[in-house]
C-alpha positions as CSV (number, residue, x, y, z in Angstrom):
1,X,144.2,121.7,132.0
2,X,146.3,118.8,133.6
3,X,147.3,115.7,131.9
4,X,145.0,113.9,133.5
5,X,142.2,115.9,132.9
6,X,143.2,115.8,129.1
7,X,143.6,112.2,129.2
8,X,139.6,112.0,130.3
9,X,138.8,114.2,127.8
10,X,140.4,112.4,125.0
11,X,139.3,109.1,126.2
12,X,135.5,110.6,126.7
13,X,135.5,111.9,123.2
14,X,137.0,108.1,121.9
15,X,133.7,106.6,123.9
16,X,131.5,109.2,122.6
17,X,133.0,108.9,118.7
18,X,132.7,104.8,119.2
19,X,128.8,105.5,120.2
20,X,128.5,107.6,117.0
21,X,129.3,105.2,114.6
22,X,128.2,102.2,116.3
23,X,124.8,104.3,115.9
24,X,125.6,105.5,112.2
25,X,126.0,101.9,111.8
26,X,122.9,100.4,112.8
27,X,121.0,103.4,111.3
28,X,122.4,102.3,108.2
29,X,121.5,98.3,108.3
30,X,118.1,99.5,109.6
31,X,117.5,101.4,106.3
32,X,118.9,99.3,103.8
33,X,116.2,96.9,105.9
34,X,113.7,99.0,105.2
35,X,114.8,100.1,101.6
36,X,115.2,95.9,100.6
37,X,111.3,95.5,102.2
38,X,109.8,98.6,100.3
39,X,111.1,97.0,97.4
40,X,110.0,93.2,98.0
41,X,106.3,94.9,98.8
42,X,106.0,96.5,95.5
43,X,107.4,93.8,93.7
44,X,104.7,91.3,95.2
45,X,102.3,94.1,94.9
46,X,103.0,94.3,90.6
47,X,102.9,90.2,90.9
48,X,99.5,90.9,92.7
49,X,98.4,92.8,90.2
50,X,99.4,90.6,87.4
51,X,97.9,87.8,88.7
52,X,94.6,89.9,89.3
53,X,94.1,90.8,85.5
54,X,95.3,87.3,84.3
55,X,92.1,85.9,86.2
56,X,90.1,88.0,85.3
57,X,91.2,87.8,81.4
58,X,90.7,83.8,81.8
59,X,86.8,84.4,83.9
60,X,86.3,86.6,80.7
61,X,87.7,84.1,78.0
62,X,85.9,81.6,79.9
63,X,82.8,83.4,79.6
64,X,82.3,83.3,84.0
65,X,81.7,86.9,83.8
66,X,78.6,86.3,80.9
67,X,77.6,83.0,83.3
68,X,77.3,85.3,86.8
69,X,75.4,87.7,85.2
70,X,73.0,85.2,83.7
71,X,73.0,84.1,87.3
72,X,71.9,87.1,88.7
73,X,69.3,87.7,85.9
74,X,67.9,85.1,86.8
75,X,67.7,85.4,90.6
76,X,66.6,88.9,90.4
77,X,63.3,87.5,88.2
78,X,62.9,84.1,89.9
79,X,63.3,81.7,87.5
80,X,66.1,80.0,89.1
């Protein structure tokens, strides 16, 4: 192998290295994207959730619940 040829080589495995980890790189921001998202979705999704059975705790201390089905009792026999 000349000296030139092993000066292309070297040079072709310093592009190919430079590709590597310019792709290991992105890879990486790409999944700590994806890892930070994952985690923002189930912490709205638990707020979700919470929210969810603090309504319907207050339509039950607010008797809603008792009201709609009056409501529907009512409908169903035509009284309304």
């Amino acid at each position: 192998m000349s000296e030139k040829d092993l000066k292309t080589s070297q040079d072709l495995t310093v592009v190919v290295q430079t590709l590597l980890q310019q792709m290991q790189d992105k890879f990486q921001t790409m999944s700590d994207q994806i890892i930070g998202r994952n985690i923002l979705l189930h912490i709205m999704s638990t707020r979700i959730d919470d929210l969810e059975k603090n309504i319907s705790d207050l339509m039950t201390q607010a008797g809603v619940d008792e009201l709609e089905e009056e409501i529907k009792v009512s409908e169903t026999s035509g009284t309304a």
